[in-house]
mmCIF file of the N, C-alpha and C atoms, coordinates in Angstrom:
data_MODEL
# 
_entry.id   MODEL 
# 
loop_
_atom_site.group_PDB 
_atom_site.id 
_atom_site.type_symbol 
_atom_site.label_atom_id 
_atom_site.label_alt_id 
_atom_site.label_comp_id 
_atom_site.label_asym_id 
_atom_site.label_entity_id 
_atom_site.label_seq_id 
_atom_site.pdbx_PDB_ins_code 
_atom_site.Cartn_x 
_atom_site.Cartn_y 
_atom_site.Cartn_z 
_atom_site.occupancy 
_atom_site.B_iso_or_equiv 
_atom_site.pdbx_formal_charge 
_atom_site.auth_seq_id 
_atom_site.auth_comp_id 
_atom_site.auth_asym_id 
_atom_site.auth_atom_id 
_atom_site.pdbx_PDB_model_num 
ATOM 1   N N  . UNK A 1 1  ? -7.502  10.297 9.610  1.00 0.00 ? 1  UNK A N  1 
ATOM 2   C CA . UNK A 1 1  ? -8.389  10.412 8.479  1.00 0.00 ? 1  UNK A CA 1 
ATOM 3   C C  . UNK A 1 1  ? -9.766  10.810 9.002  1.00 0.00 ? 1  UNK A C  1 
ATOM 4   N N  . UNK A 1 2  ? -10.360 11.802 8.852  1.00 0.00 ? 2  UNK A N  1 
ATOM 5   C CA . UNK A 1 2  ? -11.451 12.111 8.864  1.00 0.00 ? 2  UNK A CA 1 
ATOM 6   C C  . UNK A 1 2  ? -12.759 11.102 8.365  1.00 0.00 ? 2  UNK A C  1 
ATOM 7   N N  . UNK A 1 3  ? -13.909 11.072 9.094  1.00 0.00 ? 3  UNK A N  1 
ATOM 8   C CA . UNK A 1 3  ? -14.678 10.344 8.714  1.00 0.00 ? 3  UNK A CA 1 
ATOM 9   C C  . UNK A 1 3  ? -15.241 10.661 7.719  1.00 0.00 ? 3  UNK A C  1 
ATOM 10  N N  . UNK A 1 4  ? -15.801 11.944 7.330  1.00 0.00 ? 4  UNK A N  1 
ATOM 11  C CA . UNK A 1 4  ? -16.311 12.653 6.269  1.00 0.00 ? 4  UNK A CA 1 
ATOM 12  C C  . UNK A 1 4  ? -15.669 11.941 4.939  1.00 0.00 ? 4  UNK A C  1 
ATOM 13  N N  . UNK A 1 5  ? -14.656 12.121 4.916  1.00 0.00 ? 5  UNK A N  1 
ATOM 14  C CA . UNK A 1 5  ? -13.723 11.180 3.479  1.00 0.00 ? 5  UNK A CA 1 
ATOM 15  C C  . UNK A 1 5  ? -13.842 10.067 3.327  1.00 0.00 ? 5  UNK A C  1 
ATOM 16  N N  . UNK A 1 6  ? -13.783 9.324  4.642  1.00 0.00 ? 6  UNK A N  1 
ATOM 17  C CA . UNK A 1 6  ? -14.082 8.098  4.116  1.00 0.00 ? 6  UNK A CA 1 
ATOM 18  C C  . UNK A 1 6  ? -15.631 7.871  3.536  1.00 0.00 ? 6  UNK A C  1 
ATOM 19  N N  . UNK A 1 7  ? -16.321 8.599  4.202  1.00 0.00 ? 7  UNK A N  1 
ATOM 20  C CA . UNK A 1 7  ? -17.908 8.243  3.816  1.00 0.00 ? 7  UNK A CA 1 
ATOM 21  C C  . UNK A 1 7  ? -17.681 8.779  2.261  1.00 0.00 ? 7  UNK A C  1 
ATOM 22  N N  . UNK A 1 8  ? -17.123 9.834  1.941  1.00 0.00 ? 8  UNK A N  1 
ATOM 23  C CA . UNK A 1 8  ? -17.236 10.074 0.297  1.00 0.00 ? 8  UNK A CA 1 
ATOM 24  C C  . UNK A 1 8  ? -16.501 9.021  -0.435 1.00 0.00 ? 8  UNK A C  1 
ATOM 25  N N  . UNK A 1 9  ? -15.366 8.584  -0.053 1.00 0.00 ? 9  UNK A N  1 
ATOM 26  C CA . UNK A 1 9  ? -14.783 7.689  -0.565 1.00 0.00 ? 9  UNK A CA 1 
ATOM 27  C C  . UNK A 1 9  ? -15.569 6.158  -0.872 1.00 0.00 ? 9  UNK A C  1 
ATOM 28  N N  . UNK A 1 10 ? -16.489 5.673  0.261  1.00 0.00 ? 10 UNK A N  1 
ATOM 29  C CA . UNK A 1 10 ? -17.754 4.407  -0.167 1.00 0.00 ? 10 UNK A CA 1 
ATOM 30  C C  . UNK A 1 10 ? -18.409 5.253  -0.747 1.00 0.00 ? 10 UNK A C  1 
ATOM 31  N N  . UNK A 1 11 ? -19.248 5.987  -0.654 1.00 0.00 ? 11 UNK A N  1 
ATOM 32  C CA . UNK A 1 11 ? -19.986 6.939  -1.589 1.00 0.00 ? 11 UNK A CA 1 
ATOM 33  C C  . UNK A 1 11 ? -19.513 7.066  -3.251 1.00 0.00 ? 11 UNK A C  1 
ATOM 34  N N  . UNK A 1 12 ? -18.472 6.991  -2.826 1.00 0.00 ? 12 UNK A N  1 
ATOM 35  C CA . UNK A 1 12 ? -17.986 6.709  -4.850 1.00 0.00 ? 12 UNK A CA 1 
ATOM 36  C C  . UNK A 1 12 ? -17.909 5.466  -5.389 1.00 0.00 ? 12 UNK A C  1 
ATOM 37  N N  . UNK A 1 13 ? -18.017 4.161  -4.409 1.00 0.00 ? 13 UNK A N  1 
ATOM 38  C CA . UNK A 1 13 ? -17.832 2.894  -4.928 1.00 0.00 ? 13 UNK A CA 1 
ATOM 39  C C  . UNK A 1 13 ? -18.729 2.228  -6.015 1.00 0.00 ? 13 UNK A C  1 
ATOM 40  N N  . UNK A 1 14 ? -19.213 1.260  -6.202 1.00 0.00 ? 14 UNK A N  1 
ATOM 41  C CA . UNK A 1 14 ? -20.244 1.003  -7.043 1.00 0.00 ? 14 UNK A CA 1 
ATOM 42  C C  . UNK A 1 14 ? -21.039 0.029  -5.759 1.00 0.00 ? 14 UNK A C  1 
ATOM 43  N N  . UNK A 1 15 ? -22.174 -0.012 -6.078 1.00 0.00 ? 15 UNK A N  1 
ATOM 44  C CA . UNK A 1 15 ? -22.783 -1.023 -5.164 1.00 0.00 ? 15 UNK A CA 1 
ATOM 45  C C  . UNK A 1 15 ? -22.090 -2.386 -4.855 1.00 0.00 ? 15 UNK A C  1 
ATOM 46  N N  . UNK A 1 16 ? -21.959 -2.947 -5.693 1.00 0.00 ? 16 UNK A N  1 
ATOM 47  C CA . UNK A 1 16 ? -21.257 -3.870 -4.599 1.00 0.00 ? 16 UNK A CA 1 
ATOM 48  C C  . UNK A 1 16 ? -19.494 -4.093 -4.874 1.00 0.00 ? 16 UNK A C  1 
ATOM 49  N N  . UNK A 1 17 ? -19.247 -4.287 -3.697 1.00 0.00 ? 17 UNK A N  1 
ATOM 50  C CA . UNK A 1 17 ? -17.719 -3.250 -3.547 1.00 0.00 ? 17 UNK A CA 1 
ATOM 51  C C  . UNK A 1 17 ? -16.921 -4.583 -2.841 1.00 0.00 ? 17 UNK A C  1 
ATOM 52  N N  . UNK A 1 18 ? -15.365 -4.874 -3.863 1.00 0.00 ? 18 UNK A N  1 
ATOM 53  C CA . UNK A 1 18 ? -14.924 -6.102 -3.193 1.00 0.00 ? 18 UNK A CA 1 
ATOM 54  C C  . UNK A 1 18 ? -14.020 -5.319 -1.758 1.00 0.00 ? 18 UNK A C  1 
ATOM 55  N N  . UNK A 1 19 ? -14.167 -6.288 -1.041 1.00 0.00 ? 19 UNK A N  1 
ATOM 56  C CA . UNK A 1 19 ? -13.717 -5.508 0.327  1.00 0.00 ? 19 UNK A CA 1 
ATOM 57  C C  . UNK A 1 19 ? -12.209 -5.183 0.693  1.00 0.00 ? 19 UNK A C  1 
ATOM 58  N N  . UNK A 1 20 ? -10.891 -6.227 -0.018 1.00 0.00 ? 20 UNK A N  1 
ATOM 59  C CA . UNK A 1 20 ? -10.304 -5.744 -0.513 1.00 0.00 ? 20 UNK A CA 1 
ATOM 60  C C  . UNK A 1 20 ? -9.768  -4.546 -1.297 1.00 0.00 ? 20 UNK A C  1 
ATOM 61  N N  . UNK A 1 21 ? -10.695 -4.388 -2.418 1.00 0.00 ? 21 UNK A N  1 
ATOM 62  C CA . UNK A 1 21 ? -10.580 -3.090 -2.941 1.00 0.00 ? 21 UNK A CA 1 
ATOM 63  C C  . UNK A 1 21 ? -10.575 -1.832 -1.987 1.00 0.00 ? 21 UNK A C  1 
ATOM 64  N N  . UNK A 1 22 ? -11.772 -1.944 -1.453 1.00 0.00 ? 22 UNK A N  1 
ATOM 65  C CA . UNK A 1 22 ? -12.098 -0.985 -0.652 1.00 0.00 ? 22 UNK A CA 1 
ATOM 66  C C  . UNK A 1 22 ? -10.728 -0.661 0.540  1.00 0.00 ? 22 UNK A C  1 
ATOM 67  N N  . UNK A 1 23 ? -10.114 -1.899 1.116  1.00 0.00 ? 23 UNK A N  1 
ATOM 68  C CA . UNK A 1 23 ? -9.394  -1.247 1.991  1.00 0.00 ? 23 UNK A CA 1 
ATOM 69  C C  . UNK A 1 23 ? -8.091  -0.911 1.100  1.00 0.00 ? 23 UNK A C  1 
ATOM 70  N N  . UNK A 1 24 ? -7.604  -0.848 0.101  1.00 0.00 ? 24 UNK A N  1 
ATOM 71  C CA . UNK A 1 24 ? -6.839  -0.963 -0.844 1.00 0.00 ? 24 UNK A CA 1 
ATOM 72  C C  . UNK A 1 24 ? -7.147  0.930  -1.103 1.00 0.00 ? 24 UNK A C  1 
ATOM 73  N N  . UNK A 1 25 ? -7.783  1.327  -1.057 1.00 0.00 ? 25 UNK A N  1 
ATOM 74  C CA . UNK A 1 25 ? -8.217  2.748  -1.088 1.00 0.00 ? 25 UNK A CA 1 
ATOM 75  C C  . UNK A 1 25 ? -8.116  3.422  -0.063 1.00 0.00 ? 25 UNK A C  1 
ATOM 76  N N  . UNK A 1 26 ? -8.311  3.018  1.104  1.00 0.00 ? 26 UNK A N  1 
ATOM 77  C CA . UNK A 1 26 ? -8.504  3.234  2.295  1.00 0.00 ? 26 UNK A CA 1 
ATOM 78  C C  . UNK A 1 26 ? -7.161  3.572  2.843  1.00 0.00 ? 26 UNK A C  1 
ATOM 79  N N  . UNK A 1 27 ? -6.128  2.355  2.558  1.00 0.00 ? 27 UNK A N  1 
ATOM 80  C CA . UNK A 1 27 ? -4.943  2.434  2.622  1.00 0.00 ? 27 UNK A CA 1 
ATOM 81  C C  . UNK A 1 27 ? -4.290  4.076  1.554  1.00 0.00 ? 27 UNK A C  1 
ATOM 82  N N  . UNK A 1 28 ? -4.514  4.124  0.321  1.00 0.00 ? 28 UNK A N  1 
ATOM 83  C CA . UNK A 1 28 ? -4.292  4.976  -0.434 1.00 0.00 ? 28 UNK A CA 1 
ATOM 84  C C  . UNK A 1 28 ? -3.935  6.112  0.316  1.00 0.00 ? 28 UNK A C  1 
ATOM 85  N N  . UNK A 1 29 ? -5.541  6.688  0.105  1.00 0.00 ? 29 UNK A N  1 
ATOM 86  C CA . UNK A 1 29 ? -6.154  7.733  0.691  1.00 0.00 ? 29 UNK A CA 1 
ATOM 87  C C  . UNK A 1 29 ? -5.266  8.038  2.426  1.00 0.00 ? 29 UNK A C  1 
ATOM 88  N N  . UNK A 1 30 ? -5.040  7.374  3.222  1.00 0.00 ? 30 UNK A N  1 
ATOM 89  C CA . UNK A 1 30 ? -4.765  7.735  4.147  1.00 0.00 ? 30 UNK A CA 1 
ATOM 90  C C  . UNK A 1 30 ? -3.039  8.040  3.934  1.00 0.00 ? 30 UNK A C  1 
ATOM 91  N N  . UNK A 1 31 ? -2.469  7.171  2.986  1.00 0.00 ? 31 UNK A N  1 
ATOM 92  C CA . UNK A 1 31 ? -0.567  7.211  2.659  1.00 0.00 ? 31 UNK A CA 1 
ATOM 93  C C  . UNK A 1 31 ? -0.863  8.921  1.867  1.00 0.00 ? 31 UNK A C  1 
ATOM 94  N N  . UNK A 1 32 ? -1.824  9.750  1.577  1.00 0.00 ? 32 UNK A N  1 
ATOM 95  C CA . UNK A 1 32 ? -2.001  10.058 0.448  1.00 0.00 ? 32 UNK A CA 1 
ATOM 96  C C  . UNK A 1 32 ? -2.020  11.322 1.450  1.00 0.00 ? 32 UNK A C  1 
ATOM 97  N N  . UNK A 1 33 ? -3.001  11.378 2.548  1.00 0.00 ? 33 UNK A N  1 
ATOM 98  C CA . UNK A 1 33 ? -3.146  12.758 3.525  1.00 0.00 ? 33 UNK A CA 1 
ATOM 99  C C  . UNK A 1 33 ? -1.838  12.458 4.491  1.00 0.00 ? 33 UNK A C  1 
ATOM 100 N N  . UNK A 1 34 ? -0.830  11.580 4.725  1.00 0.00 ? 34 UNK A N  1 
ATOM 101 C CA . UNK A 1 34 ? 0.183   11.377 5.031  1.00 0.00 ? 34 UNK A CA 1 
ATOM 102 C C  . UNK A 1 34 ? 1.646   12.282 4.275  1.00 0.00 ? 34 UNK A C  1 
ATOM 103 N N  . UNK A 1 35 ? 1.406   12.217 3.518  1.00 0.00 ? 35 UNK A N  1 
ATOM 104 C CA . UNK A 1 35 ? 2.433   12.842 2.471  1.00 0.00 ? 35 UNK A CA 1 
ATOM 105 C C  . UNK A 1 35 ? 2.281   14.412 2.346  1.00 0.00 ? 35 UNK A C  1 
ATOM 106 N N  . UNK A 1 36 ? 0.416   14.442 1.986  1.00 0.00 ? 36 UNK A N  1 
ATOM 107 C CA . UNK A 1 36 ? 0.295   15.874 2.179  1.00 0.00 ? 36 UNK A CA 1 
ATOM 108 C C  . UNK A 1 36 ? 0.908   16.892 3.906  1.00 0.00 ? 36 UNK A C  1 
ATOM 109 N N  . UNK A 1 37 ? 0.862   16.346 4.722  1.00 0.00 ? 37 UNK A N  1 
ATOM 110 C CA . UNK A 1 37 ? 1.406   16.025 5.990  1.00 0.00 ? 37 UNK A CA 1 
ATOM 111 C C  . UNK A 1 37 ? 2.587   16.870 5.943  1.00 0.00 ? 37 UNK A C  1 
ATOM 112 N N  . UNK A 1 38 ? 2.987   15.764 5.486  1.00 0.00 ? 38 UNK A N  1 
ATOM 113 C CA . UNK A 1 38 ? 4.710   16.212 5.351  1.00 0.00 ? 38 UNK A CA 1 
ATOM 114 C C  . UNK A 1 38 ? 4.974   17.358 4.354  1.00 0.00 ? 38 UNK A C  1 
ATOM 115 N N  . UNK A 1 39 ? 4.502   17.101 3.597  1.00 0.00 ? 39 UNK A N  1 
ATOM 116 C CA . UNK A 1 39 ? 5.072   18.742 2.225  1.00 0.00 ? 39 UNK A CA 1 
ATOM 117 C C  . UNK A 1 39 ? 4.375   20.070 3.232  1.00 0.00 ? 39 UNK A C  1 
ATOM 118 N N  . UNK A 1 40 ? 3.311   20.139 3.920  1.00 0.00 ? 40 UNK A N  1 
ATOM 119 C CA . UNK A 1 40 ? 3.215   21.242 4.913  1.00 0.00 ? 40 UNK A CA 1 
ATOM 120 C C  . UNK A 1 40 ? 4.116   21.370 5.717  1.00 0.00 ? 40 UNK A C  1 
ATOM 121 N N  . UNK A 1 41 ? 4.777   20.421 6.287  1.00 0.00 ? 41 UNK A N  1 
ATOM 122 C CA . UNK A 1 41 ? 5.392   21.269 7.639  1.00 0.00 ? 41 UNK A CA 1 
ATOM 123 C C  . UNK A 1 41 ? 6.443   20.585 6.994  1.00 0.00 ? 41 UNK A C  1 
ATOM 124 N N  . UNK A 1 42 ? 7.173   20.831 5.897  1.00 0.00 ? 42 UNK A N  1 
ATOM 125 C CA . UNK A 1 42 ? 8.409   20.809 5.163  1.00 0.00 ? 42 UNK A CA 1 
ATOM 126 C C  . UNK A 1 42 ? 9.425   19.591 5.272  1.00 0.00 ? 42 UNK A C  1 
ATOM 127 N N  . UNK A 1 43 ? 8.928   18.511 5.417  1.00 0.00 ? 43 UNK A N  1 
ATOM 128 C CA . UNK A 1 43 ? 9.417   17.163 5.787  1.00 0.00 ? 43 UNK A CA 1 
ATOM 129 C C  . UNK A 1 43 ? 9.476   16.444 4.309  1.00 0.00 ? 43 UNK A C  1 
ATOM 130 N N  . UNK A 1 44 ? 10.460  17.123 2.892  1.00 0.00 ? 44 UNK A N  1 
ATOM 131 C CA . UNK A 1 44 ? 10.186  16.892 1.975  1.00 0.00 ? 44 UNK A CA 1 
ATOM 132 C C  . UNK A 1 44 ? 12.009  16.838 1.677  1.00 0.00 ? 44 UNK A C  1 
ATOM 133 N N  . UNK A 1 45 ? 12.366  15.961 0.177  1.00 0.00 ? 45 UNK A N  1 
ATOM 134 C CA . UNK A 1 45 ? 13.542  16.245 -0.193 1.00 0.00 ? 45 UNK A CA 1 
ATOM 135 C C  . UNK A 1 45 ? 13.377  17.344 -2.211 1.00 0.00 ? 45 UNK A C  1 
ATOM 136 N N  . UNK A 1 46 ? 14.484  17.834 -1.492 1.00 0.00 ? 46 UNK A N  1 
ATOM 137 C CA . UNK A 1 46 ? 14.044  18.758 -3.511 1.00 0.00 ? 46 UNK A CA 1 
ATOM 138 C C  . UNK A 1 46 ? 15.057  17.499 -4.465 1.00 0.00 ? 46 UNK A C  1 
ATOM 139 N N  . UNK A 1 47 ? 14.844  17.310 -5.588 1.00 0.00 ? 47 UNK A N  1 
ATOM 140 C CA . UNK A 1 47 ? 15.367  16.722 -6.562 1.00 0.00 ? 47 UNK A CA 1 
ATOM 141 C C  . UNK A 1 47 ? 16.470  16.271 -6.590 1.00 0.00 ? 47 UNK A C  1 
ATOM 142 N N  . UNK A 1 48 ? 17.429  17.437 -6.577 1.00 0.00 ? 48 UNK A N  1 
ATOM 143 C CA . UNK A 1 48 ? 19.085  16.934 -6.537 1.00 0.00 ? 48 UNK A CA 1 
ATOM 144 C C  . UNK A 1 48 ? 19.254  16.297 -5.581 1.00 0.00 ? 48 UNK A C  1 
ATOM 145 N N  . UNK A 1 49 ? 18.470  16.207 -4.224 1.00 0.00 ? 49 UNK A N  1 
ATOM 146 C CA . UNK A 1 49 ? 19.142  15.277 -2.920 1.00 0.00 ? 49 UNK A CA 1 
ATOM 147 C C  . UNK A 1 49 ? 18.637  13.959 -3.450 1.00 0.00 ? 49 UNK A C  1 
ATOM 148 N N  . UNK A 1 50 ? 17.117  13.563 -3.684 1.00 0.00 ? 50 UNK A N  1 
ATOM 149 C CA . UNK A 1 50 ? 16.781  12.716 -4.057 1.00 0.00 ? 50 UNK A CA 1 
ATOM 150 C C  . UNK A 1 50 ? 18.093  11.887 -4.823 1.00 0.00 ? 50 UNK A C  1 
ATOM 151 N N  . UNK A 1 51 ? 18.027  12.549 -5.885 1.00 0.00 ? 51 UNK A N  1 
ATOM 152 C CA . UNK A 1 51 ? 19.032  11.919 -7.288 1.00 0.00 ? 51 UNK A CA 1 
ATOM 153 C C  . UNK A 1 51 ? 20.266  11.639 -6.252 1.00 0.00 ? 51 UNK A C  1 
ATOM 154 N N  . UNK A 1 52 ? 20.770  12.325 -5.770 1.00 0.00 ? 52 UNK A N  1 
ATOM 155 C CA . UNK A 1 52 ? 22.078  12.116 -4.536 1.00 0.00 ? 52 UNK A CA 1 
ATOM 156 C C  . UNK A 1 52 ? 21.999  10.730 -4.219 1.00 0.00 ? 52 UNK A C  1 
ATOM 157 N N  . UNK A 1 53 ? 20.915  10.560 -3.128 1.00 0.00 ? 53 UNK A N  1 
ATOM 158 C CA . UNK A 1 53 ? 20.411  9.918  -2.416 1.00 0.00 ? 53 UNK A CA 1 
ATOM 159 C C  . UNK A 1 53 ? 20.665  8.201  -2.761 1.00 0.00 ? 53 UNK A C  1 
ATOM 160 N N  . UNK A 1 54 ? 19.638  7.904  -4.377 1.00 0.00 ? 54 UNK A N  1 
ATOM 161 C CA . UNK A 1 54 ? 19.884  7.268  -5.171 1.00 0.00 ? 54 UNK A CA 1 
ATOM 162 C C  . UNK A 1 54 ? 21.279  6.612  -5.876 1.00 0.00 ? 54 UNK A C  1 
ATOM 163 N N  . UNK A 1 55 ? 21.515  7.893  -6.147 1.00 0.00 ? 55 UNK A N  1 
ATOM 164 C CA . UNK A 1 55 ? 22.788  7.422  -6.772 1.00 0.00 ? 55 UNK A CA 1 
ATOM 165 C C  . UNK A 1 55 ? 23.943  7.082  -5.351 1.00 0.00 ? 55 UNK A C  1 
ATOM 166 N N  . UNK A 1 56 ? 23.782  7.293  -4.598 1.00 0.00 ? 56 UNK A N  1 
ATOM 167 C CA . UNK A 1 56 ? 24.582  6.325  -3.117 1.00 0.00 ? 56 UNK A CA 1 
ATOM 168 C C  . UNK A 1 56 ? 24.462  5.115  -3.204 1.00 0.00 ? 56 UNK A C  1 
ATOM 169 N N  . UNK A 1 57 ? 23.011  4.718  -3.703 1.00 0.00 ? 57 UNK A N  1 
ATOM 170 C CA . UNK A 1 57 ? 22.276  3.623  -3.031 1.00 0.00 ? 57 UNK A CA 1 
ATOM 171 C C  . UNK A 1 57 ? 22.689  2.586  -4.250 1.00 0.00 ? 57 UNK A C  1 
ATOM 172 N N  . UNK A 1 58 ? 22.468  2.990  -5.425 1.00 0.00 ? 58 UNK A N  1 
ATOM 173 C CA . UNK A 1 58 ? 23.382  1.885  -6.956 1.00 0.00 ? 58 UNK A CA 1 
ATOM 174 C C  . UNK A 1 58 ? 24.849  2.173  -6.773 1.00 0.00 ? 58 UNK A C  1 
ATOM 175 N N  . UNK A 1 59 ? 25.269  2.453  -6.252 1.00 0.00 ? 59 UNK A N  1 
ATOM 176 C CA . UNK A 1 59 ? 26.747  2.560  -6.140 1.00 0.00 ? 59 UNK A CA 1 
ATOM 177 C C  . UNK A 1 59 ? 27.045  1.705  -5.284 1.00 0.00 ? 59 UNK A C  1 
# 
């Protein structure tokens, strides 16, 4: 995670900021450039596998 983001990310908080919250975002934000991650270098499933996938898993 870049520092730049996080500084915008307190930068959007309100002054006083429960600290919880804050890492609660922190966490977000980083699962969030994680994912983007993966859909670039194609580490993704399309729909029907998903639904596949699922339906293994209730069965």
């Amino acid at each position: 995670m870049q520092k730049d983001k996080v500084r915008r990310l307190v930068d959007s908080l309100p002054d006083e900021v429960n600290v919880d919250a804050l890492i609660e975002k922190l966490h977000l934000l980083d699962k969030l450039e994680a994912a983007e991650r993966q859909i670039e270098t194609g580490k993704v499933m399309d729909h029907a596998e998903v639904k596949g996938r699922v339906s293994r898993w209730l069965n």
